[in-house]
TIMAR-524521 format. One line per 10 residues: number of its first residue (from 1); their letters; for each residue x, y, z of N, C-alpha, C. Coordinates in steps of 0.001 Angstrom, whole numbers, padded with zeros to 6 digits. Layout:
! TIMAR-524521
NUM = a = X/Y/Z/X/Y/Z/X/Y/Z  ...
This chain:
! TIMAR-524521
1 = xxxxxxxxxx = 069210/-008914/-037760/070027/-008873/-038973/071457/-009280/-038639  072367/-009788/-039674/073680/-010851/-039414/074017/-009382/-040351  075421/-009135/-040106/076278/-007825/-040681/077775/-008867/-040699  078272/-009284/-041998/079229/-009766/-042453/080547/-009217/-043207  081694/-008908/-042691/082711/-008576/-043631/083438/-009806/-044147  083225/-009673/-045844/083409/-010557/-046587/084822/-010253/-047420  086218/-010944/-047098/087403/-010642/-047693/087853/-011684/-048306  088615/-011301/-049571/089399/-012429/-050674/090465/-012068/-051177  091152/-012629/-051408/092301/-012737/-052033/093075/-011236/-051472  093601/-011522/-050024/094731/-011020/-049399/096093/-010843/-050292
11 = xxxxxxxxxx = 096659/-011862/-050836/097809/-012403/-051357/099064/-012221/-050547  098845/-011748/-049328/100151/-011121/-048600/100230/-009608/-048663  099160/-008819/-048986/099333/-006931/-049122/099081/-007020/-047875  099917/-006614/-046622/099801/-006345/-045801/099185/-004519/-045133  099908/-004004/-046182/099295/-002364/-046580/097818/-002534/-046716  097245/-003188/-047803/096238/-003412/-048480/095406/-003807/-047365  095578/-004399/-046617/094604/-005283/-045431/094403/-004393/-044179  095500/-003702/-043673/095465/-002546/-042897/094463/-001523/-043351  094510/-001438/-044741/093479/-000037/-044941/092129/-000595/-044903  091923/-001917/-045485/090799/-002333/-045516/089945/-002021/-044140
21 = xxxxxxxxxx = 091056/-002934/-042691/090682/-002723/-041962/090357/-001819/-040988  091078/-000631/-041484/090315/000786/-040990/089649/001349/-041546  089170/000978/-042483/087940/001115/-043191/087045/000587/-042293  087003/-000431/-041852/086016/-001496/-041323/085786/-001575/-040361  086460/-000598/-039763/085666/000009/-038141/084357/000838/-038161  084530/001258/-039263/083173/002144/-039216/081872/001206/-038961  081993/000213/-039696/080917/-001054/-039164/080999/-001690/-038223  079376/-002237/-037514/079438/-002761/-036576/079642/-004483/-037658  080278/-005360/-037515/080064/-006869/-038397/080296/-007800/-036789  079287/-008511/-037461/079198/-010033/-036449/080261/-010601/-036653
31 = xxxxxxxxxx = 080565/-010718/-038132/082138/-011763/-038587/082636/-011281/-039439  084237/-011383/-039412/084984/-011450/-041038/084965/-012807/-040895  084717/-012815/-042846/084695/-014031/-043209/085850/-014181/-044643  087266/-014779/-044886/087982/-014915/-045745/087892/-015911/-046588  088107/-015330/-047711/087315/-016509/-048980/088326/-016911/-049951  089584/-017264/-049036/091182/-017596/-049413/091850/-016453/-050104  093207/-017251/-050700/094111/-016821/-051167/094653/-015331/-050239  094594/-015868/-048660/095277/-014776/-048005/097066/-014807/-047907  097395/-016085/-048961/099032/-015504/-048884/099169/-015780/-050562  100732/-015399/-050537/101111/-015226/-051824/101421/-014213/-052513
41 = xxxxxxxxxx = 101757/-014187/-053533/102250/-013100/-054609/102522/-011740/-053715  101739/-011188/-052628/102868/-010025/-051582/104056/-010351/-051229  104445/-009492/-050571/105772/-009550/-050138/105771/-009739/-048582  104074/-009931/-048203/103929/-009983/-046621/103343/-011176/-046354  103723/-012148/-046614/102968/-012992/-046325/102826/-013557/-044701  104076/-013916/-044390/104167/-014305/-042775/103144/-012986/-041879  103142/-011688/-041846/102717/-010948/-041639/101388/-010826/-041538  100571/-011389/-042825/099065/-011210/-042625/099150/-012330/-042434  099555/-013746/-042566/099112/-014930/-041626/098868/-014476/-039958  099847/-014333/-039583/100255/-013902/-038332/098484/-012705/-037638
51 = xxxxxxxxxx = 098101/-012205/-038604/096790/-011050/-037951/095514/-012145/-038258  095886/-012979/-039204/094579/-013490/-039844/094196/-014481/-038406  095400/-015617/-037713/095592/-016453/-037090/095080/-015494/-035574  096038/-014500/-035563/095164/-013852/-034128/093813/-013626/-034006  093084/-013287/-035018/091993/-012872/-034960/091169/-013947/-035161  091272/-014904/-035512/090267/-015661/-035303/089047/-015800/-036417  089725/-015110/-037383/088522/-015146/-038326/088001/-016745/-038960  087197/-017079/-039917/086722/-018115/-040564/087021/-017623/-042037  088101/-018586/-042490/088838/-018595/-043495/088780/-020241/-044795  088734/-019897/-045796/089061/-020954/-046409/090110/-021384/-047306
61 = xxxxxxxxxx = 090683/-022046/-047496/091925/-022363/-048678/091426/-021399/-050293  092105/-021074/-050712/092079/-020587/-052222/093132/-021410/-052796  093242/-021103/-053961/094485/-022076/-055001/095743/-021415/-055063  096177/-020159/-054174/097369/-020288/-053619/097857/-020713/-052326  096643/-021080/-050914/097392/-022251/-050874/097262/-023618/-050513  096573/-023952/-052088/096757/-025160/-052455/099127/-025353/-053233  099170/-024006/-053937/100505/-024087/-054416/101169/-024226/-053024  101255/-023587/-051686/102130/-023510/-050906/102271/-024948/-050475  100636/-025676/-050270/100487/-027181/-049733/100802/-027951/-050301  100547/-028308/-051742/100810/-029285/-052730/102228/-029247/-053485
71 = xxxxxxxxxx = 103088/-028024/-054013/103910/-028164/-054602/105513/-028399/-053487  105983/-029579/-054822/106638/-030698/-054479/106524/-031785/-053880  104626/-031937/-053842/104274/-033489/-053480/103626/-034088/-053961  103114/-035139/-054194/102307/-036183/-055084/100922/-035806/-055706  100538/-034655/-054806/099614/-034091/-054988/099342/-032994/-056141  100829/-032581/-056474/100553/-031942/-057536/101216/-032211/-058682  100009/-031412/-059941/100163/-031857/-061256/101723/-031420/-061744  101884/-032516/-062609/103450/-032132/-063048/104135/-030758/-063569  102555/-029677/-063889/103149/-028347/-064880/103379/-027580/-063569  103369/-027965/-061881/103750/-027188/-061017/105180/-027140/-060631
81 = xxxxxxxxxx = 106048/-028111/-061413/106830/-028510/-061074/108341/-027085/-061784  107806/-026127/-062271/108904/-025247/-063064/108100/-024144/-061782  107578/-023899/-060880/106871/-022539/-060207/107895/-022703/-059102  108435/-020991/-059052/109539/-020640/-058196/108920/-020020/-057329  107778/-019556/-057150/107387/-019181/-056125/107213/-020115/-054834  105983/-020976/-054841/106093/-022064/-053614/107164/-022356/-053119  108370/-022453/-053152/109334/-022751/-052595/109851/-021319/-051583  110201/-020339/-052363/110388/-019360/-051662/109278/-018902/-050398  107934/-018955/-051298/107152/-018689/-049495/107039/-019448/-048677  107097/-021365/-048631/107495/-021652/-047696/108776/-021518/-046884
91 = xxxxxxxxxx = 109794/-021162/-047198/110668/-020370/-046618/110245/-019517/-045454  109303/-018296/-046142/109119/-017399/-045231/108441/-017593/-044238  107418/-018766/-044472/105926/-019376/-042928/106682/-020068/-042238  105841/-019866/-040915/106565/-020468/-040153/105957/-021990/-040115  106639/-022848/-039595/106079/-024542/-039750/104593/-024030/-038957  104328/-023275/-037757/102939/-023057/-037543/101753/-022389/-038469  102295/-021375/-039017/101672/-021013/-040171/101243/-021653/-041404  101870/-023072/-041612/102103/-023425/-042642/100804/-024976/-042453  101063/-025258/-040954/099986/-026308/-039904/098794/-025764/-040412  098854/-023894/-040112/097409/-023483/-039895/096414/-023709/-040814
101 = xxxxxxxxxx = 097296/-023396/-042444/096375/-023061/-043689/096511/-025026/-044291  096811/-025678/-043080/096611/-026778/-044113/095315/-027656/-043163  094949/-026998/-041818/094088/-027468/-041271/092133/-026192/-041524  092748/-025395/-042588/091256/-024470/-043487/090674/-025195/-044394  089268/-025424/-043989/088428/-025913/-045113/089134/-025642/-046396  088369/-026156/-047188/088181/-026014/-048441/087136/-025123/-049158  085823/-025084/-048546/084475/-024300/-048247/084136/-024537/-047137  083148/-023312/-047042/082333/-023010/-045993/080853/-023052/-046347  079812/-023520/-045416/078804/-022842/-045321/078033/-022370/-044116  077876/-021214/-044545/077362/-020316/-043923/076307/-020441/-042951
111 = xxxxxxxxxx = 075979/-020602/-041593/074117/-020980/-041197/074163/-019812/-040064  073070/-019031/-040305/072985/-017862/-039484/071502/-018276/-039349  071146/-018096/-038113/069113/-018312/-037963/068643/-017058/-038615  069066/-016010/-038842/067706/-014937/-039510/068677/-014639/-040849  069046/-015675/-041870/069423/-015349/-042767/069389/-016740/-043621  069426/-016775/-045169/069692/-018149/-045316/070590/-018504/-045721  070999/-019461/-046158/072470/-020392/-046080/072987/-019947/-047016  074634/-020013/-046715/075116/-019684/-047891/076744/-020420/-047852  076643/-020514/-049062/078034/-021454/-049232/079065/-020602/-049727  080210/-020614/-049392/081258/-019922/-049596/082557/-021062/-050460
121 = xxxxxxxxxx = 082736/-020776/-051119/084301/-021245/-052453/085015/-020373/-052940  086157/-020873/-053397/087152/-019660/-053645/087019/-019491/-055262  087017/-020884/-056046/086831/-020822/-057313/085305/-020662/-058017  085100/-021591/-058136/084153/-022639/-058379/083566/-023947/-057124  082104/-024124/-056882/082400/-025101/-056200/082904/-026467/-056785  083388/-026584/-057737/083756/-027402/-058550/085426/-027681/-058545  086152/-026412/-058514/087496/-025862/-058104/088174/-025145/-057924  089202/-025066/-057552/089834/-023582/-056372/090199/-022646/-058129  090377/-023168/-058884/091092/-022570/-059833/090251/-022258/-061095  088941/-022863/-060817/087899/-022508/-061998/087069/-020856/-061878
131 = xxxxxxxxxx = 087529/-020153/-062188/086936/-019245/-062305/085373/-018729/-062939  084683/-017429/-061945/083083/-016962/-062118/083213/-016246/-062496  083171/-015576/-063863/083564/-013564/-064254/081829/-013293/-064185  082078/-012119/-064168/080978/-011499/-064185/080302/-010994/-065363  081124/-011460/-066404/080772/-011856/-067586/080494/-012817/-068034  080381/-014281/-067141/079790/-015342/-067765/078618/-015479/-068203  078242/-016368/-068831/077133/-016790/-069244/076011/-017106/-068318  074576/-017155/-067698/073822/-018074/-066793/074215/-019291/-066752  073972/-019936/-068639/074109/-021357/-068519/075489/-021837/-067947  076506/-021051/-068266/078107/-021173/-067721/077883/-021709/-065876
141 = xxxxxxxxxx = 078052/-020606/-066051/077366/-020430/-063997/076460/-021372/-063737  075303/-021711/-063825/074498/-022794/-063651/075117/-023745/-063359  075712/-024491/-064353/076384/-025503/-064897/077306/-025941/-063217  078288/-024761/-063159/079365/-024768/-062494/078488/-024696/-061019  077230/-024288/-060662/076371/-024347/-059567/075851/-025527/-059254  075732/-026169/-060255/074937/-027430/-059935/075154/-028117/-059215  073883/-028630/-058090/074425/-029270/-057208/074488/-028395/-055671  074101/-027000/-055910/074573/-026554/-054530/073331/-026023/-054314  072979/-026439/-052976/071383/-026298/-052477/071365/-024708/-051703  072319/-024302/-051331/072526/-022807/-050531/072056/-021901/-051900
151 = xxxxxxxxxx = 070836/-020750/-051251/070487/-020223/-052356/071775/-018712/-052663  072744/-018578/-051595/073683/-017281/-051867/074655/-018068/-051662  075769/-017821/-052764/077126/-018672/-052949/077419/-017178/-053322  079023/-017462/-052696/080127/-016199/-052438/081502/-016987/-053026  081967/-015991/-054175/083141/-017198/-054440/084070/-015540/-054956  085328/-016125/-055272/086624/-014802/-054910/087243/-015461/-056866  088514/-015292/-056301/089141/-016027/-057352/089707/-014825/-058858  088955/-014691/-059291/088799/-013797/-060129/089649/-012510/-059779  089144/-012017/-058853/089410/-010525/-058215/088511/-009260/-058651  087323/-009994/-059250/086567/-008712/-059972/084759/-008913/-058926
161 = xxxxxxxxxx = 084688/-008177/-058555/083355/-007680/-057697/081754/-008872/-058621  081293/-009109/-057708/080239/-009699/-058924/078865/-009650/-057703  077654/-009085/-058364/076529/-009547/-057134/075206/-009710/-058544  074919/-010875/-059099/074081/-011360/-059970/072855/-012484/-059096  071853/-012077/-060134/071195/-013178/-059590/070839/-014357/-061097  071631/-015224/-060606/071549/-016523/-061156/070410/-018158/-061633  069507/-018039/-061822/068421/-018931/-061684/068340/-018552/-060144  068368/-019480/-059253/067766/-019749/-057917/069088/-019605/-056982  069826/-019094/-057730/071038/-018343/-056166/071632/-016971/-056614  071888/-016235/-055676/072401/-015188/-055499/074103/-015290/-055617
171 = xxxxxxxxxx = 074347/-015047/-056471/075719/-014901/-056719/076907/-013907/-055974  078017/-013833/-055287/078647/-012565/-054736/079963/-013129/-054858  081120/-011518/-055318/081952/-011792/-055138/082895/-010759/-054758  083317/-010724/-053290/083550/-009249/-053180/084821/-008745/-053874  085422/-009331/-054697/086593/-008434/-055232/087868/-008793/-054162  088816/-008068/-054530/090463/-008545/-054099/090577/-006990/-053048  091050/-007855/-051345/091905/-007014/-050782/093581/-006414/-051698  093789/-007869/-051923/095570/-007494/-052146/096077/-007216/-054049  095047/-007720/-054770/095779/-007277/-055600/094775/-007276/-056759  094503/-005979/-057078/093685/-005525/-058030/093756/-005369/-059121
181 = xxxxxxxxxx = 093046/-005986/-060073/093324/-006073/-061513/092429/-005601/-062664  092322/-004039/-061907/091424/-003510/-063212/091827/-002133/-063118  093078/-001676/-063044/093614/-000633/-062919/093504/000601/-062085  092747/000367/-060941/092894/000894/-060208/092925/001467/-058998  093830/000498/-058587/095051/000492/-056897/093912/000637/-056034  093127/000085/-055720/092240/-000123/-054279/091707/-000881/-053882  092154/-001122/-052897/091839/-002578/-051511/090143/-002998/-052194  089439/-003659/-051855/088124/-003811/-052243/087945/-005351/-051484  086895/-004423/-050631/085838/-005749/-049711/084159/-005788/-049951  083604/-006446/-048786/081915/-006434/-049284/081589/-006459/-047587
191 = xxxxxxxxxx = 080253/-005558/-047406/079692/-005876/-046362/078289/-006614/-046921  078045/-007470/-045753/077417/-008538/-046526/076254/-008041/-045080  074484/-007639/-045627/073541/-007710/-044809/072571/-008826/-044834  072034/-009402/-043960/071083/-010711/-044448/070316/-010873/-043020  069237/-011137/-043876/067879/-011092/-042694/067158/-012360/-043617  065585/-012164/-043144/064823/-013542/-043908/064582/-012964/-045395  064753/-011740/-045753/064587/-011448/-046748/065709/-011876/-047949  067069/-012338/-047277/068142/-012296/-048154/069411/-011551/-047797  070398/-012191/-048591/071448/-010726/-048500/071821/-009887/-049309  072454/-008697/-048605/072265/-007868/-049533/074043/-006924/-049405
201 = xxxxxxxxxx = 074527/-006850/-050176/076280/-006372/-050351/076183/-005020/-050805  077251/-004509/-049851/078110/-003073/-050241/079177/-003252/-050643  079677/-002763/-051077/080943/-003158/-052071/081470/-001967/-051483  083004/-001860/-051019/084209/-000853/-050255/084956/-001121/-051334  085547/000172/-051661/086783/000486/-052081/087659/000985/-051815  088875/000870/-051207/090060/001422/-050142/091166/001811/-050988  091722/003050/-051208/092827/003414/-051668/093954/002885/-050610  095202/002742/-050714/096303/002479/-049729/097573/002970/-050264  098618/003495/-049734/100138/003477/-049991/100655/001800/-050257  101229/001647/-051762/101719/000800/-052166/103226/000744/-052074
211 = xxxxxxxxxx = 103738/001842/-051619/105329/002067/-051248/105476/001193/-050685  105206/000308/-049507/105953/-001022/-048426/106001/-001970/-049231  105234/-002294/-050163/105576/-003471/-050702/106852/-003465/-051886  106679/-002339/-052518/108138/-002419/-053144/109261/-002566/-052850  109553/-001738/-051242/110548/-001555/-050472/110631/-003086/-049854  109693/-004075/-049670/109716/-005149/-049173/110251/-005995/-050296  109799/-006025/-051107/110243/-006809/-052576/111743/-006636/-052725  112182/-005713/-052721/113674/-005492/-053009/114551/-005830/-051657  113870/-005577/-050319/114394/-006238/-049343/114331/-007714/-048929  113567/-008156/-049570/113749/-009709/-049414/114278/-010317/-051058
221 = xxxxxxxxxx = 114924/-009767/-052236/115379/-009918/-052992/114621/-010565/-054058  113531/-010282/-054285/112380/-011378/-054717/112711/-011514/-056042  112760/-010954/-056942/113267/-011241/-058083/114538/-012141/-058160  115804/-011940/-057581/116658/-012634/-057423/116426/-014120/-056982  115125/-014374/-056453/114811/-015822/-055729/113931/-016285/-056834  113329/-015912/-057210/111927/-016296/-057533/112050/-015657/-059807  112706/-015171/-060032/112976/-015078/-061724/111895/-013836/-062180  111774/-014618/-063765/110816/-013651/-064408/109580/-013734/-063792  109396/-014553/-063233/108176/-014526/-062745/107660/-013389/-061304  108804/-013335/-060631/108844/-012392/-059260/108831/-010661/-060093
231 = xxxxxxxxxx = 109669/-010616/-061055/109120/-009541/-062064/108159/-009152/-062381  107289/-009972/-062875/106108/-009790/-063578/104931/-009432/-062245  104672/-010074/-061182/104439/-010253/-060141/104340/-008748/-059440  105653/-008099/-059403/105686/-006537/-059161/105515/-005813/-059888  105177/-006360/-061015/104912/-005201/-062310/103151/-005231/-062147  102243/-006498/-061598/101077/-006696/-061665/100651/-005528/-060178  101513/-005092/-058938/101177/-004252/-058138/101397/-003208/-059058  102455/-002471/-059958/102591/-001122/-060107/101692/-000966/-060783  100963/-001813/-061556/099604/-001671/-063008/098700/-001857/-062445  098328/-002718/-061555/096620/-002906/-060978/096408/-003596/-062310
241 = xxxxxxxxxx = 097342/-004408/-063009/096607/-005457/-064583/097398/-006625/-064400  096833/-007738/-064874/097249/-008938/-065449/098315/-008790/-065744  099361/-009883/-065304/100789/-009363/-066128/101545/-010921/-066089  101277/-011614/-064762/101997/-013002/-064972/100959/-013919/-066116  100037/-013973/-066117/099130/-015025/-066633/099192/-014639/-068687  099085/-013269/-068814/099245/-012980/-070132/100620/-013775/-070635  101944/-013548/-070047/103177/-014096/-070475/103117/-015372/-070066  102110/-015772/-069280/102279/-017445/-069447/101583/-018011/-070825  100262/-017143/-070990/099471/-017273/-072080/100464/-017652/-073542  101409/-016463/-073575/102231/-016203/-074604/103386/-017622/-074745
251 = xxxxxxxxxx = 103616/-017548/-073611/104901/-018636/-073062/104475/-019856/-074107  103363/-020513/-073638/102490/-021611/-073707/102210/-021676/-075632  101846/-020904/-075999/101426/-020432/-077078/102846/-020765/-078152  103504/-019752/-077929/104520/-019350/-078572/106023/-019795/-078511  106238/-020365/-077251/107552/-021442/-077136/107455/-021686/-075982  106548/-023481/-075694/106443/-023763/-074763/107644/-024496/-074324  108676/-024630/-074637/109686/-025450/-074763/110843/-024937/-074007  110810/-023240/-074483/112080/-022477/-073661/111579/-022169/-072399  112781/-022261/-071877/112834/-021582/-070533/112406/-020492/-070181  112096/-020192/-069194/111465/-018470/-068801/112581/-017562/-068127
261 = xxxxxxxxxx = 113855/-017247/-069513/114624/-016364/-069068/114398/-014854/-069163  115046/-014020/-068615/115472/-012536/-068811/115089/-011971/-070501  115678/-013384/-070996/115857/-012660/-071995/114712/-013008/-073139  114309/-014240/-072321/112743/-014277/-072894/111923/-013742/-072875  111899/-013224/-071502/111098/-011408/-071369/111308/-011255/-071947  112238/-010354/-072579/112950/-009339/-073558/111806/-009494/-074676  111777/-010580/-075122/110965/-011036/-076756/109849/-010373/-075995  108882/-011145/-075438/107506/-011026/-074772/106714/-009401/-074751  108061/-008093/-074158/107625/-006980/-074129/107608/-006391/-075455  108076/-006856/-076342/107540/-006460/-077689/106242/-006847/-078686
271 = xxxxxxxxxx = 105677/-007633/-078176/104203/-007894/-078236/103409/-007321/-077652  101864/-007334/-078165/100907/-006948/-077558/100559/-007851/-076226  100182/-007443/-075275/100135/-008322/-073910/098534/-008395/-073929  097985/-007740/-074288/096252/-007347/-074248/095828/-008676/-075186  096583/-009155/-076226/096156/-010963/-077028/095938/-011377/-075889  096460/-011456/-075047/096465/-012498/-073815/096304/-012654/-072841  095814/-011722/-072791/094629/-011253/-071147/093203/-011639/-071584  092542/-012173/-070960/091311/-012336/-070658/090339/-011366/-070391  089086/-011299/-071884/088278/-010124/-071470/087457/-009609/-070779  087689/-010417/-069716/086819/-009982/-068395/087803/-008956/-067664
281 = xxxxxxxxxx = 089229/-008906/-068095/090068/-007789/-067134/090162/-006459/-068502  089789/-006384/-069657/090103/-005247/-070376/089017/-004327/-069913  089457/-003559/-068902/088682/-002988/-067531/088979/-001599/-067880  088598/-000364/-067898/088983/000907/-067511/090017/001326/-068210  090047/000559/-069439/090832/001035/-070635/091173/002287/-071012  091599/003189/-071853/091903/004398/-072358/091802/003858/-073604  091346/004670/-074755/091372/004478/-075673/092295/004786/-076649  092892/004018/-077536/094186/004104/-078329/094875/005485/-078189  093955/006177/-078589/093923/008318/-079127/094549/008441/-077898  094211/008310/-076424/094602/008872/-075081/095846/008302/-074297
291 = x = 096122/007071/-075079/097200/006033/-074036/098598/006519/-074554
């Protein structure tokens, strides 16, 4: 039997990855295997590059960093061109760090002799940024499968846990080390078992102290660098919810034209934010009567 620890979307929680990984002593695993987006939106990013690179794991690009690689070059689409983030985290990598994640696949697949193949993507195998909820449709999923002969595909992206079986593949998705978006604050990996029979996932859930990253946020001035958006960003750690993508939703919607000031916030928090979240995250709700 092959014993796999399966991790996604790091984003830079350096807290978050520590607990994971003492969690993950308790298992014996042949491999960690990272299914991107190990930097970004934390406040640690140089930091978990730096453990990911020692260790040696097998890692793939996610679509943050495709933003760190592509933005400000030919390569990317023109609506990347207003994002204050990419700039600031290349700042923080070092030119080796920055070598490392631009020499990571794109996908992986998987070949273990007493298990069968399996292809690994961060989005979609289609794209880093197309998202699998676990609310899709078969025909949805199908669609977005087509084409991939590995009967277990593992894809991240989302940040929400998924283990379906799909026509003729096994679907998995272990959920987000760094930043959780269904309210509630815990690391989340997958141990992945597979023999000739198939594989088969445990799903971990890791509570952690979220204190370093705030204290990191305000020590590297992130809001001050990076705008409403570095706001929203730390408001998405204190909630465990959606918080940049709804106000882009709104942005887009409602005045795509203005700028994304302070004081455009201002308007934004007087709306409902829940129009504009996506109902695959209206997760662990409270109901009107209780909130």
């Amino acid at each position: 039997m092959t014993r796999l620890a399966i991790l996604a979307d790091i984003h830079g929680n350096l807290p978050a990855l520590e607990a994971v990984l003492a969690d993950l002593r308790q298992f014996k695993v042949d491999q960690v295997v990272l299914a991107g987006d190990v930097i970004n939106w934390g406040p640690f990013s140089p930091q978990v590059m730096q453990r990911v690179m020692s260790e040696g794991w097998a890692v793939i690009r996610g679509n943050n960093e495709l933003y760190l690689l592509d933005h400000g070059t030919a390569r990317a689409p023109a609506s990347w061109d207003s994002y204050t983030i990419p700039p600031f985290l290349r700042r923080q990598l070092e030119p080796a760090m920055i070598n490392a994640v631009a020499c990571w696949a794109d996908s992986l697949t998987l070949r273990f002799p007493d298990a069968p193949t399996v292809r690994m993507v961060h989005g979609s195998p289609r794209s880093h940024f197309e998202p699998i909820y676990p609310q899709s449709s078969e025909t949805e999923i199908s669609d977005m499968l087509s084409g991939v002969s590995e009967s277990t595909v593992i894809c991240a992206h989302t940040h929400l846990p998924i283990d379906r079986i799909v026509g003729d593949w096994h679907l998995l998705n272990p959920g987000t080390v760094g930043v959780p978006l269904d309210g509630t604050h815990e690391a989340s990996y997958m141990i992945l078992d597979g023999d000739e029979r198939g594989w088969r996932a445990t799903f971990r859930h890791v509570p952690y102290d979220r204190t370093p990253l705030f204290e990191e946020f305000e020590r590297l001035r992130f809001v001050e660098h990076v705008g409403v958006i570095g706001q929203l960003v730390i408001e998405e750690f204190r909630t465990a919810r959606l918080e940049v993508l709804p106000f882009l939703h709104w942005h887009r919607h409602v005045c795509p034209d203005e700028p994304q000031t302070f004081e455009l916030f201002q308007q934004y928090t007087k709306v409902n934010k829940w129009d504009y979240v996506p109902e695959a995250y209206h997760l662990n709700l409270k109901p009107a009567s209780e909130s």
